[in-house]
NUDO-241160 format. One record per residue (C-alpha): residue number from 1; x, y, z. Coordinates in nm, 4 decimals. Layout:
BEGIN
+-----+----------+----------+----------+
| seq |        x |        y |        z |
+-----+----------+----------+----------+
| NUM |        X |        Y |        Z |
...
+-----+----------+----------+----------+
//
This chain:
BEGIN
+-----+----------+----------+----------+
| seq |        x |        y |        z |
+-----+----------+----------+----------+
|   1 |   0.8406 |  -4.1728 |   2.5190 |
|   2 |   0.8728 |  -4.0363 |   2.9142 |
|   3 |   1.1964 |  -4.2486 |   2.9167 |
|   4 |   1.3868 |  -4.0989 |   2.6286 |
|   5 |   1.2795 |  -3.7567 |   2.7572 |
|   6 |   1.4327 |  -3.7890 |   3.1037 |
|   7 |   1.7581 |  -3.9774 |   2.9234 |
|   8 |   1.7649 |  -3.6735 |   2.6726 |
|   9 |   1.7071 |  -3.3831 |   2.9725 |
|  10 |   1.9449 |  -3.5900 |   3.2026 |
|  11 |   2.2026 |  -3.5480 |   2.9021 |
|  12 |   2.1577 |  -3.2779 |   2.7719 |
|  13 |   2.0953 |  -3.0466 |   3.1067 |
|  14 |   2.4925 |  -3.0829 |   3.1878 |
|  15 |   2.6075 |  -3.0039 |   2.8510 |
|  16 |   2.4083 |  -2.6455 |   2.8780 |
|  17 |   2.5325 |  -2.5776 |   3.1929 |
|  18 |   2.8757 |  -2.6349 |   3.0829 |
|  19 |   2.8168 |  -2.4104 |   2.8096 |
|  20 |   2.7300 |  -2.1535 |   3.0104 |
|  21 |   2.9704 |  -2.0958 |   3.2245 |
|  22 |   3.2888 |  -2.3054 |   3.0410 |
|  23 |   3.2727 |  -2.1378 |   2.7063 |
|  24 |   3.4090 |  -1.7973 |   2.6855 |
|  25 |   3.1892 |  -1.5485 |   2.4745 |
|  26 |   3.3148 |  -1.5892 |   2.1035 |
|  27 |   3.2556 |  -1.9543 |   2.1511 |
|  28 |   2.9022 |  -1.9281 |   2.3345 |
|  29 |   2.7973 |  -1.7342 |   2.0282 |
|  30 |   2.9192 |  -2.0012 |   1.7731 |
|  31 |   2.6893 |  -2.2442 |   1.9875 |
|  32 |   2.4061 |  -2.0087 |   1.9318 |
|  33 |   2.4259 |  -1.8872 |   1.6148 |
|  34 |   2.3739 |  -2.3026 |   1.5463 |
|  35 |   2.0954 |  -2.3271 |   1.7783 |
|  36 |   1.9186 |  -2.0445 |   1.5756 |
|  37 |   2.0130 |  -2.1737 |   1.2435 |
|  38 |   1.8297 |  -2.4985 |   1.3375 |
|  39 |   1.5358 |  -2.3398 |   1.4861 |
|  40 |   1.5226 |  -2.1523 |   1.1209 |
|  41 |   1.5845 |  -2.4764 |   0.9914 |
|  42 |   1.2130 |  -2.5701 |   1.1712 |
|  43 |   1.0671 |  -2.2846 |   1.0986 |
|  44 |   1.0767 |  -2.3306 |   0.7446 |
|  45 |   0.7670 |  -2.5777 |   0.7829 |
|  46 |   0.6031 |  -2.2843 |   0.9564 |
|  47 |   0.6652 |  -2.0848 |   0.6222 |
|  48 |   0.5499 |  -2.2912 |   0.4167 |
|  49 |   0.8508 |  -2.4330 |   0.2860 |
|  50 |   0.8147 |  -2.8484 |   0.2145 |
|  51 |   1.1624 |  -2.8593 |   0.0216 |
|  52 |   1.5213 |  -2.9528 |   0.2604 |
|  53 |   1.6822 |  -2.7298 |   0.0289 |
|  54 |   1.4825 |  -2.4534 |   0.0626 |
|  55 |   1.5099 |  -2.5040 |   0.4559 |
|  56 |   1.8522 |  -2.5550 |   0.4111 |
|  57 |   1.9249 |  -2.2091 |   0.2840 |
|  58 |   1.6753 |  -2.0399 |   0.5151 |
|  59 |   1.9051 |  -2.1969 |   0.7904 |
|  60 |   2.2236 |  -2.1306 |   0.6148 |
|  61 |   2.0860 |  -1.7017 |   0.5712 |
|  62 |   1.9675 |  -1.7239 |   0.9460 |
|  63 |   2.3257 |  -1.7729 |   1.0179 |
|  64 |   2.5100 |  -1.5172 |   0.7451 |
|  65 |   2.2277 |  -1.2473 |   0.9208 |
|  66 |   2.3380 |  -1.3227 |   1.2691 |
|  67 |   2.7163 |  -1.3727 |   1.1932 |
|  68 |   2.6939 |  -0.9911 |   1.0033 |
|  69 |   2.5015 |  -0.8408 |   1.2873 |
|  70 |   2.8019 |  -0.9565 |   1.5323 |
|  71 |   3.0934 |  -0.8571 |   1.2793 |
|  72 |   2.9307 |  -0.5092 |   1.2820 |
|  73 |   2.9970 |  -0.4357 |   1.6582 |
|  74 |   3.2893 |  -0.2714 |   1.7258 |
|  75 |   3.5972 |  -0.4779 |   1.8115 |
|  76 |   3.6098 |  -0.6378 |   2.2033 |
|  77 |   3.2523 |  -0.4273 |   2.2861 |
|  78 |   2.8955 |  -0.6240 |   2.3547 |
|  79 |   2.7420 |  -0.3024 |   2.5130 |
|  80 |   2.4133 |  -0.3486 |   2.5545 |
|  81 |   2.3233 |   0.0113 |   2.4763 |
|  82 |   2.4848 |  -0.0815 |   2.0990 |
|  83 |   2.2001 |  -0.0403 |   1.8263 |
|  84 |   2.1972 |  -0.3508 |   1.6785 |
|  85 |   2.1153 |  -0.5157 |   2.0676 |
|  86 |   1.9202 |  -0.2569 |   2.1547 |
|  87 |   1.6887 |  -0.2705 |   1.8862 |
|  88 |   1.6580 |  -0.6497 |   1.8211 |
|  89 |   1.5645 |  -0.6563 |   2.2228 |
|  90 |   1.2748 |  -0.3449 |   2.2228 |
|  91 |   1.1624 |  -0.5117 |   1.8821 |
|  92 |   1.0726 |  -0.8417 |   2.0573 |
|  93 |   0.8674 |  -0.6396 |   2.3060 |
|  94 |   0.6741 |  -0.5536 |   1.9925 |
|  95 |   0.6467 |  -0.9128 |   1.8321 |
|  96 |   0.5150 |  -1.0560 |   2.1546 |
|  97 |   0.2838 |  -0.7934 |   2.2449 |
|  98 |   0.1656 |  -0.8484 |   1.8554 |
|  99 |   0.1821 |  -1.2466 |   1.9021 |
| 100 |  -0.0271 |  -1.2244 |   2.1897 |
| 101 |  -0.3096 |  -1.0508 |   2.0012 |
| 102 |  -0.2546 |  -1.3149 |   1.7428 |
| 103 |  -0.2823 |  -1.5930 |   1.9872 |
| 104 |  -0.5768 |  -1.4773 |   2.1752 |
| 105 |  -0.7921 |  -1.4179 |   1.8353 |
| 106 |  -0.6658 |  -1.7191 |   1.6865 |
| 107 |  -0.7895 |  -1.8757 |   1.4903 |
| 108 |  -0.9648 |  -1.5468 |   1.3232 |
| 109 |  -0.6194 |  -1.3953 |   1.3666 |
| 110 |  -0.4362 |  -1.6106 |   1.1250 |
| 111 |  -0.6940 |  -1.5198 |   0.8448 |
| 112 |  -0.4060 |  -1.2108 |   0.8184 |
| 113 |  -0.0807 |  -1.4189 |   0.7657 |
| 114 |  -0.1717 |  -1.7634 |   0.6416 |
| 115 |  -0.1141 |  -1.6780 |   0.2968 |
| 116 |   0.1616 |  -1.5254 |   0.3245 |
| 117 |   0.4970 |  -1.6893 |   0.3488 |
| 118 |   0.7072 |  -1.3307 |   0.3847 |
| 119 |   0.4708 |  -1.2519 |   0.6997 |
| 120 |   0.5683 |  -1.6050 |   0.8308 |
| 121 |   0.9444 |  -1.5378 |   0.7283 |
| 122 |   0.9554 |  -1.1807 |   0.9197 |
| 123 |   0.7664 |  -1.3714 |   1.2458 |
| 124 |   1.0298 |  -1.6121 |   1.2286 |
| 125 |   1.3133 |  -1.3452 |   1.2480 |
| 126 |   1.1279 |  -1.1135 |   1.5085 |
| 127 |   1.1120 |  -1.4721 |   1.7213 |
| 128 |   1.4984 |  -1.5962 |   1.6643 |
| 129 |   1.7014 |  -1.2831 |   1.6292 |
| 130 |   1.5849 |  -1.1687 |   1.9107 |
| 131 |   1.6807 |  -1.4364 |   2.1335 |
| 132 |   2.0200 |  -1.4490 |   1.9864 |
| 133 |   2.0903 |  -1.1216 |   2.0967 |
| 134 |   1.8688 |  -1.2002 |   2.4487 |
| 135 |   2.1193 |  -1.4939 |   2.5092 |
| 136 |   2.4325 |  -1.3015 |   2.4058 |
| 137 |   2.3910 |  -0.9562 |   2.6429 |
| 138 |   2.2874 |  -1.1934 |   2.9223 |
| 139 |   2.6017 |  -1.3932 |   2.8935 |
| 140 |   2.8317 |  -1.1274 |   2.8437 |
| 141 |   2.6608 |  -0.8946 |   3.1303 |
| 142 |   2.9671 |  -0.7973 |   3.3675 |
| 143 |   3.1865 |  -1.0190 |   3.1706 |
| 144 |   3.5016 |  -0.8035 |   3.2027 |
| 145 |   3.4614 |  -0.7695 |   3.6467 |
| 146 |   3.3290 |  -1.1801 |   3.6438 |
| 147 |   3.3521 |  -1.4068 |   3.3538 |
| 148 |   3.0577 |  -1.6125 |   3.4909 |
| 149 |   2.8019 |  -1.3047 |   3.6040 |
| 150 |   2.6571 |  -1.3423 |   3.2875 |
| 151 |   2.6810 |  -1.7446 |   3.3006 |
| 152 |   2.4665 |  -1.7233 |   3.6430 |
| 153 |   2.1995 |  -1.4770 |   3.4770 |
| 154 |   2.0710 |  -1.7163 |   3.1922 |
| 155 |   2.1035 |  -1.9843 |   3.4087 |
| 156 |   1.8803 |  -1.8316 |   3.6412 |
| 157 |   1.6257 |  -1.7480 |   3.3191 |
| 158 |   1.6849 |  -2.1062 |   3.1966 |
| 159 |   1.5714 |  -2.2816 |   3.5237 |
| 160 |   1.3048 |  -2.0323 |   3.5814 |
| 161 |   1.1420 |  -2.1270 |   3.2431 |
| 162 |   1.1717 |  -2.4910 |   3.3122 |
| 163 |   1.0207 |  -2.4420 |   3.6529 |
| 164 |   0.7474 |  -2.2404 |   3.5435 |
| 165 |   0.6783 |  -2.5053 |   3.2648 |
| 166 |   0.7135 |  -2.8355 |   3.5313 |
| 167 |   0.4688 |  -2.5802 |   3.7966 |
| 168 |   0.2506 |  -2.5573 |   3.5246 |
| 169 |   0.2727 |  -2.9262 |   3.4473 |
| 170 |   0.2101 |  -3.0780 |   3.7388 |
| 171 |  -0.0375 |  -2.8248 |   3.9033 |
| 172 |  -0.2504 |  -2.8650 |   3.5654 |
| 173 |  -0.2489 |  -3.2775 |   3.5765 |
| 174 |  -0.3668 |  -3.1963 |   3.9349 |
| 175 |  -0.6618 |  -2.9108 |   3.9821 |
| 176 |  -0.6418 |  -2.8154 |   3.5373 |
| 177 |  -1.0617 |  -2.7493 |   3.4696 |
| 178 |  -1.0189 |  -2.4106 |   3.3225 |
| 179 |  -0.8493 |  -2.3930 |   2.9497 |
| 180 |  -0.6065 |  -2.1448 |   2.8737 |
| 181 |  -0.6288 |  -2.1066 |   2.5350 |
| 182 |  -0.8041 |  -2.4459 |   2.3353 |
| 183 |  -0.8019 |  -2.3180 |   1.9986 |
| 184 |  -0.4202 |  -2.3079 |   2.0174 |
| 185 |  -0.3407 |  -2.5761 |   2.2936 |
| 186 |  -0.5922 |  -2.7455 |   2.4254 |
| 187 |  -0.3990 |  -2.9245 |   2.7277 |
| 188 |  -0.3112 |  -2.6019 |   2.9080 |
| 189 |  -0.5195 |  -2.4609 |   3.1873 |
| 190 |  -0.5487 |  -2.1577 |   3.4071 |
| 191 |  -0.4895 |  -2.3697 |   3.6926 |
| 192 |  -0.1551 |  -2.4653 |   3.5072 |
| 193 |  -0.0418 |  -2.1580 |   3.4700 |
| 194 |  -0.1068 |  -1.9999 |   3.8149 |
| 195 |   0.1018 |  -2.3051 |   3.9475 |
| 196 |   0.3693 |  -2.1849 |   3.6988 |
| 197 |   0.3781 |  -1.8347 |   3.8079 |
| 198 |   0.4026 |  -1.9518 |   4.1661 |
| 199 |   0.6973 |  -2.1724 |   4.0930 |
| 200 |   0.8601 |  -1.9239 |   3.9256 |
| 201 |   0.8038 |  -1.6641 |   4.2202 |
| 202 |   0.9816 |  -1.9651 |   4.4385 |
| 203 |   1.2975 |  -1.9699 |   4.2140 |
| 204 |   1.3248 |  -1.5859 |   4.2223 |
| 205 |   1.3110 |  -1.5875 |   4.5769 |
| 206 |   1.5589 |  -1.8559 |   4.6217 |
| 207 |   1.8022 |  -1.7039 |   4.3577 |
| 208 |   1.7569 |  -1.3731 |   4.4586 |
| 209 |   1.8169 |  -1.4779 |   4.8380 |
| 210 |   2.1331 |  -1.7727 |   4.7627 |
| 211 |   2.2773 |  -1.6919 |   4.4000 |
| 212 |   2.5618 |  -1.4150 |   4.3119 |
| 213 |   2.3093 |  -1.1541 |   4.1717 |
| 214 |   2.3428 |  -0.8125 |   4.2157 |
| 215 |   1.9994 |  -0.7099 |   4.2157 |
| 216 |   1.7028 |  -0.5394 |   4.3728 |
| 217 |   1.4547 |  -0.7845 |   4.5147 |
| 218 |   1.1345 |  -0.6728 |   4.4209 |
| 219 |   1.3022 |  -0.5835 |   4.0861 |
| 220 |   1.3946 |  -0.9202 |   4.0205 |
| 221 |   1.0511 |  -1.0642 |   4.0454 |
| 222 |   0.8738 |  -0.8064 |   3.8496 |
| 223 |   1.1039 |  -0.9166 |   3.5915 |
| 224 |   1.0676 |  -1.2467 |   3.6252 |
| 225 |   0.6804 |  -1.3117 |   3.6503 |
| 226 |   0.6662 |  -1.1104 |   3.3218 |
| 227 |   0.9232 |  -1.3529 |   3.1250 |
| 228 |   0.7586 |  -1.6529 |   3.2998 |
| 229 |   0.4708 |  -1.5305 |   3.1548 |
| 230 |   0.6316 |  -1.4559 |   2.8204 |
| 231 |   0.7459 |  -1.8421 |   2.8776 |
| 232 |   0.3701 |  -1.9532 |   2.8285 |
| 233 |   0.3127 |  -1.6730 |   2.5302 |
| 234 |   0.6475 |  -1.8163 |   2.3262 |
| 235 |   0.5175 |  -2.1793 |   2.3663 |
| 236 |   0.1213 |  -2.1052 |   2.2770 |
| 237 |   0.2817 |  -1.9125 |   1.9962 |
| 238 |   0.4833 |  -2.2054 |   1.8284 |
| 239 |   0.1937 |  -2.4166 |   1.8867 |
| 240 |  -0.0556 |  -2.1800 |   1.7019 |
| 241 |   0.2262 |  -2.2037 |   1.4080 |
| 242 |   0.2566 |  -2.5762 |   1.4235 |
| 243 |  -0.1544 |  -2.6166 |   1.4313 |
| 244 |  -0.1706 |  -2.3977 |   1.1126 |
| 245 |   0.1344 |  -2.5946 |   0.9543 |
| 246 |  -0.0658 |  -2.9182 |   1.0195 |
| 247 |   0.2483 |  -3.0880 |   1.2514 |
| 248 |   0.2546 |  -3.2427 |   1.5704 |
| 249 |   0.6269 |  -3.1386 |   1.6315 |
| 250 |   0.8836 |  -2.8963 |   1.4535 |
| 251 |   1.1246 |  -3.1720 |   1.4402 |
| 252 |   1.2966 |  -3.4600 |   1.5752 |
| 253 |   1.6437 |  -3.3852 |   1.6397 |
| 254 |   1.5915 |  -3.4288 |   1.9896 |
| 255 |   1.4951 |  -3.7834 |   2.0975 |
| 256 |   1.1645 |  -3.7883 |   2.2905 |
| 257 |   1.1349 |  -3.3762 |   2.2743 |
| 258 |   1.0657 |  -3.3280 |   1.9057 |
| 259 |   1.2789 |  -3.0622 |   1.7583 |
| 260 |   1.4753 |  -2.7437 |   1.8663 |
| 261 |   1.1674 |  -2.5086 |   1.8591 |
| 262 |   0.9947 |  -2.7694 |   2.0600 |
| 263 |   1.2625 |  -2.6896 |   2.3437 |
| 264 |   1.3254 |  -2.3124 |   2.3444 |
| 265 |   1.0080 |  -2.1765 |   2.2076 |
| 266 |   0.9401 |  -2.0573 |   2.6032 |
| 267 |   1.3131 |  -1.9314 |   2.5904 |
| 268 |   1.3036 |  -1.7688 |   2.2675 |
| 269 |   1.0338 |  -1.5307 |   2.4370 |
| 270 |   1.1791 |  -1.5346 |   2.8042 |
| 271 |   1.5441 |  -1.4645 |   2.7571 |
| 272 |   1.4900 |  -1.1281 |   2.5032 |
| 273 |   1.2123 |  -0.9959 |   2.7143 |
| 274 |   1.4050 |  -1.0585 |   3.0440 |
| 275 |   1.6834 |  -0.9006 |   2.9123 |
| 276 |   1.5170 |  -0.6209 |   2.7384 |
| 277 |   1.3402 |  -0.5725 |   3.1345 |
| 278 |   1.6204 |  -0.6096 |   3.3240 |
| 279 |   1.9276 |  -0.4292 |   3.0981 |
| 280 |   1.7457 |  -0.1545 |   2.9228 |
| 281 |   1.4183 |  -0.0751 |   3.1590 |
| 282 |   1.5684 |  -0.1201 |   3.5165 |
+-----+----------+----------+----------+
//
């Protein structure tokens, strides 16, 4: 399993990057409009939904919703001051202030939506359309003075989600006593999670000291530790939905990672909270 994991990260690591910064904006949000139809696609089992047609068509609506919400801009603009952006980003403050409560009174907390497949539908949407519109504002922030600005700004969220989840990793497997939360994921510790934080505070420091970003500092971190930290909340949150859905992983379209929501739940909290910090707050 640990070798198909580094083949799949070794291949598919290259192929983000290069859609970052090599795909200009109409074509980075084709890639994730599919990204987000497929993580609807998994999050279908989280509904409730057994049948691939049903699945199929929640996928399929993900991506008429999405598709509609960009049509409805006006022509050449991606402000992120426009409604539709604006909204979808302050909304997923809401969700993942309410999805922490959820997690930390689990499982008494899923006594209110375990019945109820339009509750799981709407937490599905406040978790993907969201990060649509995280991903999109980041990439096209600055786009018309430097096509890559935005390119360098989700990298920079990218690795600092993957460093706060190795950090965590590795200082858990070392000094991990203390669980973090073992009603929803039993593996994770406090320990853990300080070593993620710290990680994360390294990559700040070296991006904010070596990359091209125009920013304060002390503004950078503050906006950081709180999305590395939304990182751990977006990941404890897909595994309180996969516990109550009775599955190990949301899929397996990704050899030796599971599926798509196994990948980006960190980033589907991460990249809308960043952005909502760092573009609308600061």
């Amino acid at each position: 399993m640990l070798k198909y994991r580094i083949i799949t990260a070794l291949i598919l690591i290259p192929i983000v990057i290069a859609a970052l910064f090599l795909l200009p904006p109409v074509g980075f949000a084709v890639v994730t409009v599919i990204v987000c139809m497929l993580a609807a696609w998994e999050w279908g089992q989280f509904s409730g939904f057994t049948s691939r047609t049903q699945r199929v068509w929640l996928a399929i609506l993900c991506g008429f919703l999405l598709a509609a919400m960009m049509l409805s801009l006006p022509a050449y603009q991606q402000s992120v001051q426009l409604l539709q952006v604006k909204g979808s980003l302050w909304l997923s403050l809401c969700w993942w202030l309410l999805a922490f409560v959820l997690v930390i009174f689990y499982p008494s907390s899923a006594a209110l939506w375990r019945h109820s497949r339009i509750l799981r539908l709407v937490f599905g949407l406040l978790t993907i359309v969201p990060f649509f519109w995280g991903m999109i504002s980041l990439r096209t922030y600055g786009y018309a003075e430097n096509h890559y600005n935005g390119a360098w700004w989700l990298l920079y969220v990218m690795l600092l989600v993957w460093g706060a989840d190795s950090g965590a990793y590795l200082f858990g497997k070392l000094f991990g006593k203390h669980k973090l939360a073992p009603r929803v994921s039993p593996g994770k510790t406090w320990e853990g999670l300080i070593g993620g934080l710290l990680t994360s505070a390294l990559i700040s420091w070296l991006f904010g000291r070596y990359a091209p970003l125009d920013v304060v500092p002390s503004t950078l971190l503050v906006c950081s530790i709180v999305a590395a930290l939304a990182s751990v909340l977006g990941d404890l949150t897909e595994s309180m939905f996969k516990r109550e859905a009775g599955i190990k992983d949301s899929g397996n379209l990704i050899p030796g990672h599971g599926g798509i929501m196994d990948r980006i739940d960190s980033l589907t909290a991460a990249v809308p909270v960043f952005a909502c910090l760092m573009l609308l707050v600061y």
